[in-house]
C-alpha positions as a Markdown table, in Angstrom:
| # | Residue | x | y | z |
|---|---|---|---|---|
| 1 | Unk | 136.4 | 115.3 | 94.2 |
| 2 | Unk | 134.6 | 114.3 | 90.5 |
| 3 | Unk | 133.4 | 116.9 | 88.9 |
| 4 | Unk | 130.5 | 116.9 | 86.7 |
| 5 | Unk | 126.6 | 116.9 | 87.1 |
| 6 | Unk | 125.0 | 113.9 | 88.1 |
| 7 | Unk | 123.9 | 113.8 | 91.4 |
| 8 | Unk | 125.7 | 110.7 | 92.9 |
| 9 | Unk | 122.7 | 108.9 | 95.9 |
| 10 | Unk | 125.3 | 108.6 | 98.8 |
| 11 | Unk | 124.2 | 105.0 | 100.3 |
| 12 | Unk | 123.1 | 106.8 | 103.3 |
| 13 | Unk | 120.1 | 108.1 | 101.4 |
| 14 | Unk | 119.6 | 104.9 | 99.6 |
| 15 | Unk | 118.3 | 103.4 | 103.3 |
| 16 | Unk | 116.2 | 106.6 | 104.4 |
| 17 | Unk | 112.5 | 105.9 | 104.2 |
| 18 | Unk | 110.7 | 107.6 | 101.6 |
| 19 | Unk | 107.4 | 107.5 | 99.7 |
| 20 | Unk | 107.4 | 106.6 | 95.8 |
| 21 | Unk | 104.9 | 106.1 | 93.2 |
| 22 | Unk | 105.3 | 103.2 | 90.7 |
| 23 | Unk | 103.2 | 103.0 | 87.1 |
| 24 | Unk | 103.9 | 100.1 | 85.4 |
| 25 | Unk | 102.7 | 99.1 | 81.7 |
| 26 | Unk | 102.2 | 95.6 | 80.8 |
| 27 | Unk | 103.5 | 94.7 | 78.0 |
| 28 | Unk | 101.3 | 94.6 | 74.6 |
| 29 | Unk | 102.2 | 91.3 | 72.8 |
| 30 | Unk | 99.7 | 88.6 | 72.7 |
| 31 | Unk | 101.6 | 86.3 | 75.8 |
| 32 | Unk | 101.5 | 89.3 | 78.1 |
| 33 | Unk | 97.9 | 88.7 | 80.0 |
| 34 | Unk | 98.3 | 85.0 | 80.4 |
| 35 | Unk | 101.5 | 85.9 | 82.1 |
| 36 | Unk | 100.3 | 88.8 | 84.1 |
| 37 | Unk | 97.6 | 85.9 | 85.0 |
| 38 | Unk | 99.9 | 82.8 | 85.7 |
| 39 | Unk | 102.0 | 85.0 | 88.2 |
| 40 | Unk | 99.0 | 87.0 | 89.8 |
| 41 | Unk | 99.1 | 85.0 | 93.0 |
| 42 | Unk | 102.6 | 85.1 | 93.4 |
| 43 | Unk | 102.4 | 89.6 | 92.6 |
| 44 | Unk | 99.7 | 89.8 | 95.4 |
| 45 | Unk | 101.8 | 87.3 | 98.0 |
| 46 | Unk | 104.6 | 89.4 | 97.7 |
| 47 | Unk | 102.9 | 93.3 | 97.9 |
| 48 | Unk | 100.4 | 91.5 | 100.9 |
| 49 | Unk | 103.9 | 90.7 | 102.4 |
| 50 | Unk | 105.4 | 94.4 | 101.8 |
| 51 | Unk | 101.5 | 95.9 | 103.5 |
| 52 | Unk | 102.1 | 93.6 | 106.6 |
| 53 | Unk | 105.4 | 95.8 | 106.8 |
| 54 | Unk | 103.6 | 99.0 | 106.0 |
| 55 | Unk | 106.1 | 99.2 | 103.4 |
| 56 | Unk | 103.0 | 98.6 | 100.5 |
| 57 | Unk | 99.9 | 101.5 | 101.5 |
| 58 | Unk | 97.7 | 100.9 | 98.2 |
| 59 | Unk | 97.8 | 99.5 | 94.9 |
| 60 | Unk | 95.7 | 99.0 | 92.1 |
| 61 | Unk | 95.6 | 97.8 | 88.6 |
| 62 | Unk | 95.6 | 99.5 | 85.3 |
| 63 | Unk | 92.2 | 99.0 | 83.7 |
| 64 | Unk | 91.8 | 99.5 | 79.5 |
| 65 | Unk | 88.4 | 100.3 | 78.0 |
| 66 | Unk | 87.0 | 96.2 | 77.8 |
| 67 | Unk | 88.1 | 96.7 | 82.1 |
| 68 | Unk | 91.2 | 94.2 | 81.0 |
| 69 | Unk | 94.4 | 94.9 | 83.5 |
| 70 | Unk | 96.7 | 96.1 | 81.4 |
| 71 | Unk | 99.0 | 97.6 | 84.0 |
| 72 | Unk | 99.9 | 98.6 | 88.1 |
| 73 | Unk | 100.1 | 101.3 | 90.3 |
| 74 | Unk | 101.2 | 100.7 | 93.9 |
| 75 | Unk | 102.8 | 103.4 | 96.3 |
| 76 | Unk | 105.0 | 102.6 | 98.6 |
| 77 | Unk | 106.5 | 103.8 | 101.8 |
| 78 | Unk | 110.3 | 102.1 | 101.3 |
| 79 | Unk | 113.9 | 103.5 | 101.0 |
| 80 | Unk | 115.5 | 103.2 | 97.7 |
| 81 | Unk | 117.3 | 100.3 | 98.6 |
| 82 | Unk | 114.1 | 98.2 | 99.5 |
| 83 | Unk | 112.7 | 99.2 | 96.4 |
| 84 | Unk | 115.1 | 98.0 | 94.2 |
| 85 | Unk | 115.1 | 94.9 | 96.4 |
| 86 | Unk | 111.1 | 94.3 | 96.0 |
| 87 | Unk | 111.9 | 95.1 | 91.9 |
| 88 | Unk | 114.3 | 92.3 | 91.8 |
| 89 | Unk | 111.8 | 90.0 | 93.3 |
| 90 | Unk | 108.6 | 91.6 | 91.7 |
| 91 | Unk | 107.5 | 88.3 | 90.1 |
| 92 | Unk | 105.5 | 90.9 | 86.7 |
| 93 | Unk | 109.5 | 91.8 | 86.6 |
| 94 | Unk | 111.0 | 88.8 | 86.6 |
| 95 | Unk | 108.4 | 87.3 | 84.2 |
| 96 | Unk | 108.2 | 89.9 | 81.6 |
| 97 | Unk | 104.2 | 91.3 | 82.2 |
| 98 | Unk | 105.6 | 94.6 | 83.1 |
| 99 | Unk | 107.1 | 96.8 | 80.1 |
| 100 | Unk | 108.0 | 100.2 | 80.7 |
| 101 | Unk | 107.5 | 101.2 | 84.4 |
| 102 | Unk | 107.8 | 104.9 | 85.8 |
| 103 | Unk | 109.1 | 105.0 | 89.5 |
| 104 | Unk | 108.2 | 108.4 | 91.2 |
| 105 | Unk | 108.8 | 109.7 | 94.7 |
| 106 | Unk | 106.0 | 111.5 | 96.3 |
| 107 | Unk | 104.3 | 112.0 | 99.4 |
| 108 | Unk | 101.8 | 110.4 | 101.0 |
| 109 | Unk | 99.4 | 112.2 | 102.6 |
| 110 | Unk | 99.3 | 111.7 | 106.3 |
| 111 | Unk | 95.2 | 110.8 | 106.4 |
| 112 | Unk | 96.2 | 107.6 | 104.1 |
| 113 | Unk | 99.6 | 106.7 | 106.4 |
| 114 | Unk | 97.3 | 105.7 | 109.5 |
């Protein structure tokens, strides 16, 4: 077999259901509201989409001092695989609101999975 470190995700695990945590920053140049803005509608349709498949629990945005969004935080309940499929698609993604986003897995606890 290869040798070395890195711990290699079999595709099995990439299709097992698990919980993550996403934090994402919007980006800080001038364009980056109105973007985060002309998209909005088209962010929401997809995560309401993703919570008619319980695949979205909750979500929120990122709020800075003036209550301006200025970021997201949604956990999900996904594999690995639909998560990099709903990334591809995430329309703050594909038009350049989000900058750097942290993806963590967690778990849910069962009183918010009902």
């Amino acid at each position: 077999g290869a040798g070395g470190c890195s711990k290699v995700m079999s595709n099995e695990d990439r299709h097992v259901t698990k919980n993550f945590l996403l934090l994402a920053y919007d980006h800080k140049d001038e364009g980056a509201y109105d973007r985060r803005m002309q998209v909005r509608s088209q962010h929401i349709a997809l995560i309401d989409d993703l919570r008619e498949h319980g695949q979205a629990i909750v979500g929120a945005a990122i709020l800075d001092e003036q209550e301006k969004m200025v970021g997201s935080t949604i956990f999900f309940s996904l594999s690995k695989a639909e998560l990099e499929e709903y990334l591809d698609k995430e329309p703050y993604v594909t038009n350049n609101v989000w900058d750097k986003i942290i993806i963590q897995e967690c778990k849910i606890g069962p009183s918010f999975l009902k």
